[in-house]
ZAFITOR-5266 format. One record per residue (C-alpha): residue number from 1; residue in three letters; z, y, x. Coordinates in steps of 0.1 Angstrom, whole numbers, plus 2048, in hexadecimal, padded with zeros to 3 digits. Layout:
<nodes>
 num residuo   w   v   u
 NUM     ALA   Z   Y   X
...
</nodes>
This chain:
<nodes>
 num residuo   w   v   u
   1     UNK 800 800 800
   2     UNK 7F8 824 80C
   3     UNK 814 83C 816
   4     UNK 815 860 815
   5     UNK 82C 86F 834
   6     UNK 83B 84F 83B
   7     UNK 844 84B 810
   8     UNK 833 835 7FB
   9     UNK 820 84A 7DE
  10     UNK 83B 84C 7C4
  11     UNK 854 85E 7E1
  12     UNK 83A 874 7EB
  13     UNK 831 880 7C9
  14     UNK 859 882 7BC
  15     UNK 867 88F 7DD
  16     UNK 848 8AD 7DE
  17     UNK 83A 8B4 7BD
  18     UNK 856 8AB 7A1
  19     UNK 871 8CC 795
  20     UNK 88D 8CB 7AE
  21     UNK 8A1 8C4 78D
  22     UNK 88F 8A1 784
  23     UNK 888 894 7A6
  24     UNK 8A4 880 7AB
  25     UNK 8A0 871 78A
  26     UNK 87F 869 78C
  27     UNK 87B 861 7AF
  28     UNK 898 849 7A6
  29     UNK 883 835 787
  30     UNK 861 83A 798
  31     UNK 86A 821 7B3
  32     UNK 880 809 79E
  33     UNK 86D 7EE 791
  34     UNK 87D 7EC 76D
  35     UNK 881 80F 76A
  36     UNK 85A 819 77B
  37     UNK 84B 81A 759
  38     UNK 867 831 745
  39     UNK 861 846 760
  40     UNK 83B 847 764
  41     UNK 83B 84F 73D
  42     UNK 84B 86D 73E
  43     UNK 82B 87C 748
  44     UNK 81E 873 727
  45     UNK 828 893 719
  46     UNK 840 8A3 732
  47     UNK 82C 8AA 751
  48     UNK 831 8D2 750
  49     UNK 85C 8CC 74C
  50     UNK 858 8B4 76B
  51     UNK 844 8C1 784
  52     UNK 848 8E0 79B
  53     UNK 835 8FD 78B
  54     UNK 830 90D 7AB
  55     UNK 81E 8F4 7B9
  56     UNK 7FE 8F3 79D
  57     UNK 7DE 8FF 7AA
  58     UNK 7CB 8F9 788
  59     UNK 7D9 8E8 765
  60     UNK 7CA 8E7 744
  61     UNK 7B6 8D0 72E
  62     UNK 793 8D6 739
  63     UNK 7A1 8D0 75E
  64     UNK 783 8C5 76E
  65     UNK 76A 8DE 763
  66     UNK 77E 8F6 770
  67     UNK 770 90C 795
  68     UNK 794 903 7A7
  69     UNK 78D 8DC 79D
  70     UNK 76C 8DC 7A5
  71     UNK 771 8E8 7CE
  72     UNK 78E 8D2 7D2
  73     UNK 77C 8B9 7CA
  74     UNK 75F 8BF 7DD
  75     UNK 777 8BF 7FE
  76     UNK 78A 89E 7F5
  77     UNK 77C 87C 7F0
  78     UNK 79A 86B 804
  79     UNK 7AE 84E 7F9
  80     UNK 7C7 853 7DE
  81     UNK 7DD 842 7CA
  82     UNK 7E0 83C 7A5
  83     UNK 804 83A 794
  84     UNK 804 830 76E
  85     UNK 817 820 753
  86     UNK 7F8 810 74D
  87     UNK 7F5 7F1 765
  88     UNK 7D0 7EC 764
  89     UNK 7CF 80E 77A
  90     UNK 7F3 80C 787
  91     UNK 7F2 80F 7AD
  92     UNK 7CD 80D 7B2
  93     UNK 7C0 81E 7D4
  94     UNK 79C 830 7CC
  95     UNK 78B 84B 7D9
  96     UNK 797 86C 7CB
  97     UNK 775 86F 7B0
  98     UNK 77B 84D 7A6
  99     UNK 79E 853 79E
 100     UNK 794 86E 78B
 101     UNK 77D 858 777
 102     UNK 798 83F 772
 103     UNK 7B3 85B 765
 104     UNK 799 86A 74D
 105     UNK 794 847 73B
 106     UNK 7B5 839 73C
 107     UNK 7C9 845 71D
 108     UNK 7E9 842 72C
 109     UNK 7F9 85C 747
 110     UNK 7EB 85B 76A
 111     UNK 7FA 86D 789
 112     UNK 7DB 86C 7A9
 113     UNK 7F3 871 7CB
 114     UNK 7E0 878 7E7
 115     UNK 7EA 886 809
 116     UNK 7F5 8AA 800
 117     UNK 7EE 8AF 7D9
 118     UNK 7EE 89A 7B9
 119     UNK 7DD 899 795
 120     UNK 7F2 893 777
 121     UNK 7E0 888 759
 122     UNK 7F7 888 739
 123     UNK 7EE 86F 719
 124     UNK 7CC 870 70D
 125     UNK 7D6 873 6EB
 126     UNK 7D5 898 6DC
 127     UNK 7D5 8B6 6FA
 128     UNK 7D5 8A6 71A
 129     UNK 7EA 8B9 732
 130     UNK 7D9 8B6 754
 131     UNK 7E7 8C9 776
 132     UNK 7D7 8C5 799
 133     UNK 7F5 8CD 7B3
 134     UNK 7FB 8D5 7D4
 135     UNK 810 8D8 7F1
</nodes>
């Protein structure tokens, strides 16, 4: 499995892009077996309470059409890696674009982690909260 600074994926995205208030909590059910998917869940529909606001370089529903989206993608096609309460697409290592074809089909939350930013996809059902992050 890929690590991120020496921290395997769920570390790396708790310990730098979670609200200082939820890390611990998180961080603490992301790597727990029995507790992984309670916690990957919470991104259903809670993404903006969780995450560190300051750290959000583009959000919004129409994400990828969006100028900022567009040129970060265009500089990173590195190897990521997918966390989801979903376990067809739980801990798969693509290429950043196919990541981002995974997340927009799977209906469940995905979180991309790559080295220095993530991409949180909320639930696909209703408004689907979407925030590129980074470091």
């Amino acid at each position: 499995m890929r690590e991120f600074n020496g921290m395997s994926a769920e570390e790396y995205f708790a310990t730098t892009f979670l609200n200082k208030s939820r890390k611990n909590r998180l961080l603490a059910e992301l790597t727990k077996p029995r507790r992984r998917t309670r916690g990957l869940d919470r991104f259903c529909h809670g993404t903006p309470d969780l995450i560190d606001l300051r750290k959000v370089l583009a959000y919004g529903p129409n994400l990828e059409r969006k100028p900022e989206f567009e040129d970060f993608a265009k500089e990173h096609e590195e190897m990521v890696t997918i966390l989801s309460p979903e376990p067809s697409v739980d801990l798969l290592e693509l290429p950043f674009s196919e990541a981002v074809g995974v997340a927009v089909m799977c209906p469940d939350a995905v979180i991309i982690v790559g080295d220095g930013f993530s991409l949180i996809y909320g639930e696909a059902f209703g408004k689907r909260d979407k925030f590129l992050l980074t470091e």
